[in-house]
N, C-alpha and C positions, 0 to 999 in steps of 0.2 A: 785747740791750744791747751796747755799743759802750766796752770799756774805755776811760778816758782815766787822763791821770797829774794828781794835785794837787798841788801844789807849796803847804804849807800851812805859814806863819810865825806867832808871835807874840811881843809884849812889844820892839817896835823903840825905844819912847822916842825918837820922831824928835825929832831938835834939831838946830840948823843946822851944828854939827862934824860931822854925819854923812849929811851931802848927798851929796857925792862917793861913798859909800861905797854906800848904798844905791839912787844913780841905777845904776850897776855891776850892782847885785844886780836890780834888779828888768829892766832893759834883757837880762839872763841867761837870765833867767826865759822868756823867750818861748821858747827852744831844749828847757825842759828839762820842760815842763809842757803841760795843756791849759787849766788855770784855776787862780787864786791863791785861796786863801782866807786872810783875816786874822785871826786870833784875840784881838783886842784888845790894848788898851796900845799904840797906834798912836803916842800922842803923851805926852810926856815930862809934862806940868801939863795938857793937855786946855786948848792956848792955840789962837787960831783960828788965827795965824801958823804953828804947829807946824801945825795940819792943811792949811795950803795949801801948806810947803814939801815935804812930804810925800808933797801930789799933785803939784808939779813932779819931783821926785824919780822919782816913777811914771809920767814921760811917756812910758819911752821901751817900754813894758809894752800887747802887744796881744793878749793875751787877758785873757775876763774875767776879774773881779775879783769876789770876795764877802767880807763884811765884818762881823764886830761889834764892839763896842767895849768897852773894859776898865777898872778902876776909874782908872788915870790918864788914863785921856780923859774924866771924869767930876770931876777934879778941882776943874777951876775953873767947874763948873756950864754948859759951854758944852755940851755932850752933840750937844742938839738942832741947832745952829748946825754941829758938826763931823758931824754924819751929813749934814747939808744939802750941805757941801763934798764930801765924799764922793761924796753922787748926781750933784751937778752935773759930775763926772768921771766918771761912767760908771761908779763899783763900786756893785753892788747890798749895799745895808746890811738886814742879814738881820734885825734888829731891825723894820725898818720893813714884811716880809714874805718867803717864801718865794724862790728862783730855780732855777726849774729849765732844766735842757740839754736841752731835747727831744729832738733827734738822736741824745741819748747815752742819755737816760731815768734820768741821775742828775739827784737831787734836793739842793737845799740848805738846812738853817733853821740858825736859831740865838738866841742870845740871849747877853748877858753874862754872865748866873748871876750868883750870890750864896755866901755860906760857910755854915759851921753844921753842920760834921761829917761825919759818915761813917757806915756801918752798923755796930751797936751802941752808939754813941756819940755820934749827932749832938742836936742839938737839938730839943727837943718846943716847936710850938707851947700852952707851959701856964706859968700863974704870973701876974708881972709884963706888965704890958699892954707896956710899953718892950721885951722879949724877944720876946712873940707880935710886936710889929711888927718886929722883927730877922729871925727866920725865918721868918714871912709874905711878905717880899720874897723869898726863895729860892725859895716854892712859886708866888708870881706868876711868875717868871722862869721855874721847870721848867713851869709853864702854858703861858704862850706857848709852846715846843714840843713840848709836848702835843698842841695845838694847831693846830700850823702838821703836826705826821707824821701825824695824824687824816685829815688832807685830802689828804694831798701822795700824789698819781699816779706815782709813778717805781720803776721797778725798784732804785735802788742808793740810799739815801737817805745822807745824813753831816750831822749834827751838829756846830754849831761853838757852843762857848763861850769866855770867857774863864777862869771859874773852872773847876774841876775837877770832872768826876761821881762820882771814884772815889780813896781813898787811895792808892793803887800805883803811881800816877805824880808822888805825892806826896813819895817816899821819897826821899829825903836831903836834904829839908830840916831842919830844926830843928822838933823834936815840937813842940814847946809853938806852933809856928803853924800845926801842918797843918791842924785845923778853921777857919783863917780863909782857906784856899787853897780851898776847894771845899765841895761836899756832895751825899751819896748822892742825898738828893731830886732832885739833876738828873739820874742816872738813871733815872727812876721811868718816864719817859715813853720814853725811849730802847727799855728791854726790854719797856715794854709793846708797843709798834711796831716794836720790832725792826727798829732802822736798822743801817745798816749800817758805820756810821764815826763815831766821835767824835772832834773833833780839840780839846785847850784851849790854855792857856798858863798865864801865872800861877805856876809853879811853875820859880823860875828854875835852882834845885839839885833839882830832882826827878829823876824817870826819865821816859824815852821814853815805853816800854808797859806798858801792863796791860788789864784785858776788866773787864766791869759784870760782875753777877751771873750773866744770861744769859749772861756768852759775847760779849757784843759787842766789840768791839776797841775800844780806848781810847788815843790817842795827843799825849803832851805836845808841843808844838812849838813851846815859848819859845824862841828864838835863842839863850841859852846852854847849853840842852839840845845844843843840833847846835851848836854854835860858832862862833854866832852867824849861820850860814846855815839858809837853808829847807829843812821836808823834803822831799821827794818820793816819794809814796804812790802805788802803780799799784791800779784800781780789781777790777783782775785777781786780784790778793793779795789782796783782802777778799771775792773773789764767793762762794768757800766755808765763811765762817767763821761760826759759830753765833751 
């Protein structure tokens, strides 16, 4: 296998005051990375406008790009229309299937995830049929990559969500909303397949790091985590880690 570095953001809320700033950041990007991964919250209301200024913003960005989307890009029900925009530029939307780097033999999936707790405390599918359909969308979400690491061929795999798999990089937000920042269930798949990176967002006062149950690294990468830039992960630092 063939380190490379990822250069992993989340939670941009692109809106047109922040064109300038982000053409800068991502035109950067090419010097400091091999492939960008985005962690959802791309767009400010999930308006089509926001996902096309977005990709002009990202012209000036020549390595790949991979992609999921977060509940503000979900906002105004355009979901499907703003992944379309997406592929039509060339980032692979990890929703819509796997991408791997053969040369390098990492792998990438992901999904947006869903909330509903944490271990010891999250939510049981039981009760009211309105609550099973609450945390039923969190175990469809941890399915899909279940799913997608069942299959996937590569030596270094990374996991991308929006929400969170793990409380600990939840930590300094306000308790009373950490079960609506993530849920253990989307670990479930990660330690059974034992990837090698999990990168979310979603947790804008949280922390950096923390590991699943197993052992796997876990790393927040909302833009106000890092201050408001991207982080940069070498694939070198996770080859050892349990």
């Amino acid at each position: 296998m063939i380190y490379i570095r990822i250069a992993a953001m989340a939670d941009l809320h692109f809106g047109p005051d922040l064109f300038n700033i982000y053409t800068s950041m991502f035109k950067s990007v090419n010097d400091d990375a091999d492939v960008v991964v985005l962690c959802g919250d791309l767009t400010m209301k999930g308006l089509i406008e926001e996902a096309r200024g977005l990709i002009t913003a990202m012209g000036k960005t020549k390595i790949p790009i991979v992609s999921v989307l977060g509940n503000h890009d979900y906002e105004s029900n355009n979901q499907e229309e703003v992944m379309d925009i997406l592929e039509e530029a060339g980032i692979k939307v990890l929703e819509r299937g796997s991408f791997i780097m053969k040369e390098h033999s990492v792998g990438f999936c992901g999904t947006k995830g869903f909330c509903g707790g944490f271990t010891g405390s999250r939510i049981a599918p039981f009760g009211e049929r309105i609550l099973k359909m609450f945390i039923n969308e969190t175990y469809k979400e941890a399915n899909k990559v279940n799913r997608a690491l069942k299959s996937m061929s590569a030596d270094f795999k990374v996991v991308a969500y929006h929400y969170s798999p793990i409380r600990e990089t939840c930590l300094g937000e306000r308790c009373e909303i950490i079960p609506f920042l993530g849920s253990s269930i989307l670990s479930d798949p990660v330690d059974t397949f034992k990837a090698n990176l999990v990168l979310h967002g979603h947790a804008h006062n949280g922390s950096e790091k923390g590991n699943t149950l197993m052992g796997i690294p876990v790393r927040n990468v909302a833009l106000p985590v890092h201050g408001r830039h991207y982080a940069v992960y070498d694939t070198k630092s996770f080859s050892t880690s349990g």
